[in-house]
C-alpha positions as CSV (number, residue, x, y, z in Angstrom):
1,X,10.1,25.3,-3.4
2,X,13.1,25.2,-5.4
3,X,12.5,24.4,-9.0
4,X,13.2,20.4,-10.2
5,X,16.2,20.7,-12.0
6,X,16.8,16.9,-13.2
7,X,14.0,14.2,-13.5
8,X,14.2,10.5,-14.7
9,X,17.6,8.8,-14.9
10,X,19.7,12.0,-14.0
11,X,17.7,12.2,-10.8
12,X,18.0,8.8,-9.7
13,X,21.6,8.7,-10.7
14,X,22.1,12.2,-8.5
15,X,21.3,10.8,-5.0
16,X,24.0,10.0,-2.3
17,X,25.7,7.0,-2.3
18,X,27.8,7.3,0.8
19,X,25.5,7.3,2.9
20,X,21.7,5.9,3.7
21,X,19.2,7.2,1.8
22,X,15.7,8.7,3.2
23,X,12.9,7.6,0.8
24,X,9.5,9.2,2.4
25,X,6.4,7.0,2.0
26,X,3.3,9.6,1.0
27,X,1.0,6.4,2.5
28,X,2.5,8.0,6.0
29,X,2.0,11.3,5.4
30,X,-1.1,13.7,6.5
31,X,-3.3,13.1,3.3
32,X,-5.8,15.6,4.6
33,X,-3.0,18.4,4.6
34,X,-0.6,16.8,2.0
35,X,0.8,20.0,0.8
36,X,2.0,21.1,4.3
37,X,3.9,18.2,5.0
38,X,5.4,17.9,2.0
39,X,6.6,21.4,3.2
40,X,7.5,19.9,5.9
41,X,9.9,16.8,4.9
42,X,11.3,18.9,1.7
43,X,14.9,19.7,2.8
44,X,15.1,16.4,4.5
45,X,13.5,13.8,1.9
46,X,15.9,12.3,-0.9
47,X,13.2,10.7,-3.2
48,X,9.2,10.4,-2.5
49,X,8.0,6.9,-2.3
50,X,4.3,6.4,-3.9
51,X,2.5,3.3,-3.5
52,X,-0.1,2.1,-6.0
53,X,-2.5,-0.8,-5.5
54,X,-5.5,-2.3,-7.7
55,X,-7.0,-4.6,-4.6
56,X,-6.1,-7.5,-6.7
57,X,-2.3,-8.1,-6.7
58,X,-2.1,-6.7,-3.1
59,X,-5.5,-5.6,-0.4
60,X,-6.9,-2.4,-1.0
61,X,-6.9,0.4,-3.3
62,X,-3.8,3.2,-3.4
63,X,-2.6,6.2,-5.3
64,X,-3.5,7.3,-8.4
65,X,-1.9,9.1,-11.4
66,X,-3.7,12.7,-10.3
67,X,-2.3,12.5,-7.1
68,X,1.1,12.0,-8.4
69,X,0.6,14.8,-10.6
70,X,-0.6,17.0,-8.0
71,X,2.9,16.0,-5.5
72,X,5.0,16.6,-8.8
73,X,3.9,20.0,-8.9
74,X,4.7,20.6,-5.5
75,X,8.0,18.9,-4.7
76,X,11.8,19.3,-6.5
77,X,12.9,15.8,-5.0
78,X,12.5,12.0,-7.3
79,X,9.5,10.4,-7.0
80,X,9.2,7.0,-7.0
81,X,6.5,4.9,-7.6
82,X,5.6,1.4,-7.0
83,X,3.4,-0.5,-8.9
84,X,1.5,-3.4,-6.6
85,X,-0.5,-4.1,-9.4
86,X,-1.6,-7.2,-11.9
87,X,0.5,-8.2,-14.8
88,X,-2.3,-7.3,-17.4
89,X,-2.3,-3.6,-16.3
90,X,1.4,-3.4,-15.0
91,X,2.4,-1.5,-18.5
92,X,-0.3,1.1,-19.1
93,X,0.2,1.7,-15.3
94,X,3.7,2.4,-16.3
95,X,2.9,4.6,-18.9
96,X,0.6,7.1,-17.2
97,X,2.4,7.2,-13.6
98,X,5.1,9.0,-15.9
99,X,2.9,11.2,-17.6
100,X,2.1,11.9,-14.0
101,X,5.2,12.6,-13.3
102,X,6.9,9.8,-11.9
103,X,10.7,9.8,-11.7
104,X,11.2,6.2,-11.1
105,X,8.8,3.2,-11.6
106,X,9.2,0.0,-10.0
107,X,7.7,-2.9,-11.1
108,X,6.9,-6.5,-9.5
109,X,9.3,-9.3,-10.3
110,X,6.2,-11.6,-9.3
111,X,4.8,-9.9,-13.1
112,X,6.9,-11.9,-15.1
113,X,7.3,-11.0,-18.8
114,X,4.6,-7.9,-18.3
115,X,7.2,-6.4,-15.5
116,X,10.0,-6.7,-18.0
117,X,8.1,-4.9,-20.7
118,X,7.3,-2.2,-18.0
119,X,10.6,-1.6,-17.0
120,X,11.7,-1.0,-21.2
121,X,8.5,1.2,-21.5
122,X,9.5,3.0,-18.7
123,X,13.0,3.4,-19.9
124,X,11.2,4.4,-23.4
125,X,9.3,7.2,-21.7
126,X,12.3,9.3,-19.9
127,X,11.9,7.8,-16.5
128,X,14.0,5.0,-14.6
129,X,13.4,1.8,-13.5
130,X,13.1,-0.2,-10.1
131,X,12.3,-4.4,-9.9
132,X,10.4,-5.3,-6.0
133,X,10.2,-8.3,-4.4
134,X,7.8,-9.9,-2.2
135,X,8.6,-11.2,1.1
136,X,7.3,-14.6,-0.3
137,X,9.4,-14.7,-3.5
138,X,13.2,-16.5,-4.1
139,X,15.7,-13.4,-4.1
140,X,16.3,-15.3,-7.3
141,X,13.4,-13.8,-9.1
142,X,15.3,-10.8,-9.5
143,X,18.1,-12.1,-12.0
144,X,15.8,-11.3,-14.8
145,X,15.7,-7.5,-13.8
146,X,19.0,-6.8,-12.7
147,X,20.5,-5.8,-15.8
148,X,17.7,-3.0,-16.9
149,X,16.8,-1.2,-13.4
150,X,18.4,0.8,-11.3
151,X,16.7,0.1,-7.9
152,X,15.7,-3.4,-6.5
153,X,13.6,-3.1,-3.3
154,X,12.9,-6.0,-1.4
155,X,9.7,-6.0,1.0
156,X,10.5,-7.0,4.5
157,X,6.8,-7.8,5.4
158,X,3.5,-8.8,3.8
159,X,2.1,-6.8,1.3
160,X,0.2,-4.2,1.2
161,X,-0.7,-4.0,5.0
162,X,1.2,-1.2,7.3
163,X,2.4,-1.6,10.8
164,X,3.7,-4.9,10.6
165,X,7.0,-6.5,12.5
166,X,10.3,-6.9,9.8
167,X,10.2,-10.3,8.5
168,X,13.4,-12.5,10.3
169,X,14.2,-13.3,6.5
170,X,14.7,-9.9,5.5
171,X,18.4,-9.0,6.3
172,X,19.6,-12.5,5.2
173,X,17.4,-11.5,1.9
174,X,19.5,-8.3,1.4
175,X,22.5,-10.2,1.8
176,X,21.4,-12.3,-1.0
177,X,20.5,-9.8,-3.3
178,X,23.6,-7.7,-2.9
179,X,25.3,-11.1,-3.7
180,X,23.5,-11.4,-7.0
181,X,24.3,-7.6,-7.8
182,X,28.3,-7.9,-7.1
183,X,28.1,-11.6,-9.5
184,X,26.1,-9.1,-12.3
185,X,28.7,-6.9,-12.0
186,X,25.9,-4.0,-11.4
187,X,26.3,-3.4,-7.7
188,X,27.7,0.1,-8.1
189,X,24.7,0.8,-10.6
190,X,21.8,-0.7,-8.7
191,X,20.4,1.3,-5.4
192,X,19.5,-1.6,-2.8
193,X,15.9,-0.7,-1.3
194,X,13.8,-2.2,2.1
195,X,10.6,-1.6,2.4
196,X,8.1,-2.5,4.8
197,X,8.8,-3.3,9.0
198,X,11.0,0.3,9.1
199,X,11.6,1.0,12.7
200,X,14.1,2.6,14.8
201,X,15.7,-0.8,16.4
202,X,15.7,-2.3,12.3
203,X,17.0,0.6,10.2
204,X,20.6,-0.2,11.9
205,X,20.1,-4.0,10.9
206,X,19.1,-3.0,7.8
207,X,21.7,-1.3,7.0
208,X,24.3,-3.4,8.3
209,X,22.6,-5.8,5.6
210,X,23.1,-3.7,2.8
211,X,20.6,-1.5,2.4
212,X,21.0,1.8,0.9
213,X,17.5,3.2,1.1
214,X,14.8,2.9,3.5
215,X,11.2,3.5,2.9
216,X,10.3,5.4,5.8
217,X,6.2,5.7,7.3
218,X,6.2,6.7,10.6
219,X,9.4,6.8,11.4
220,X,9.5,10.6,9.3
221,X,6.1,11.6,9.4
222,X,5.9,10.9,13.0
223,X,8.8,12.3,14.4
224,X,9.2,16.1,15.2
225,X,12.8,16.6,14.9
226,X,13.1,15.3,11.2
227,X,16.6,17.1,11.1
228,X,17.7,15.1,14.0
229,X,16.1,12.1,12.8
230,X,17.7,12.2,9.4
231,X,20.9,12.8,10.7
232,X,21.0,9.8,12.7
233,X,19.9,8.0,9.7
234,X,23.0,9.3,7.5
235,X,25.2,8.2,10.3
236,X,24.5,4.4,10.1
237,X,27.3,2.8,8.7
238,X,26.9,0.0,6.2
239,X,28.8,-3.6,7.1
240,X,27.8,-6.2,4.8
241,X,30.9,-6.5,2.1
């Protein structure tokens, strides 16, 4: 593995931006043999994507801050966490995902103040900062956030649950966010993110919509070829102006 090199803000400001990004979901990967697929997906993966659930805010338990510890130790690439997770715990969440070794914490718009505070902790602690959206919430919501993060991810499907079909809102839901971004004047600061319904036939539409990451399951872990699939990936032109 080659040594990490840059971690927090530097990192996240150090991935492309001319072209699509490939953000690896660990929920995806082989959690029996983690540390050969991470192997595996190391040249090819721009930033790990960590989910984290409390079975409260979203079904079902996920990650916690030893695994992210463990994956830190193992990888040079970002990691990036998201925090599905209650307001009242949102901020010591924050805190000791990064003493983990989390490159990038996102928060829920959907936590209101607590998310805001998270996102300035964060900051406070040497890492950067992401806002997420549920498929349910006004685009709107993200105004608060915009000025302090440096990743906005909007979820294309329910929460929490894998394998589901991309929402027929979520593309007109990109649009609108990348509207909000050019008006805030932080569209050249702020990485645009979907998440959730990634499959081959909606990465394109995506991406046409804006999108500048893609959280990818199955789509990476799945696929033999990763070179081959991640050069299609960078190929996909964005269209939305």
């Amino acid at each position: 593995m080659t040594p990490k090199t840059l971690s927090g803000p530097s990192a996240v400001a150090a991935l492309p931006r001319n072209r699509l990004l490939g953000e690896f979901s660990l929920w995806s990967a082989d959690l029996a043999n983690m540390e050969a697929d991470l192997k595996r997906i190391e040249q090819h993966v721009d930033l790990h994507h960590i989910d984290v659930a409390d079975a409260r805010f979203t079904p079902g338990f996920l990650f916690f801050p030893d695994f992210v510890a463990r994956i830190a130790k193992l990888t040079a690439k970002p990691i990036h966490v998201h925090l599905m997770v209650e307001a009242e715990i949102v901020e010591e969440q924050t805190r000791q995902f990064i003493e983990a070794g989390a490159d990038l914490i996102s928060v829920h718009a959907e936590n209101g103040e607590a998310g805001l505070r998270a996102v300035a902790l964060a900051k406070e602690l040497g890492a950067e900062a992401g806002v997420v959206l549920r498929l349910e919430t006004p685009v709107a919501a993200v105004k608060a956030f915009i000025d302090h993060v440096a990743f906005v991810t909007l979820l294309g499907t329910s929460i929490g649950v894998k394998g589901q079909s991309l929402s027929e809102k979520a593309c007109d839901r990109l649009i609108e966010a990348r509207s909000l971004l050019k008006q805030a004047g932080r569209e050249d600061q702020v990485i645009l993110a979907a998440d959730g319904g990634i499959r081959e036939q909606t990465v394109p539409l995506l991406r046409a919509a804006g999108a500048q990451t893609v959280v990818l399951g199955s789509l990476a872990f799945g696929e033999k070829n990763l070179g081959d699939r991640m050069a299609w990936l960078h190929g996909l032109e964005r269209q939305i102006q």
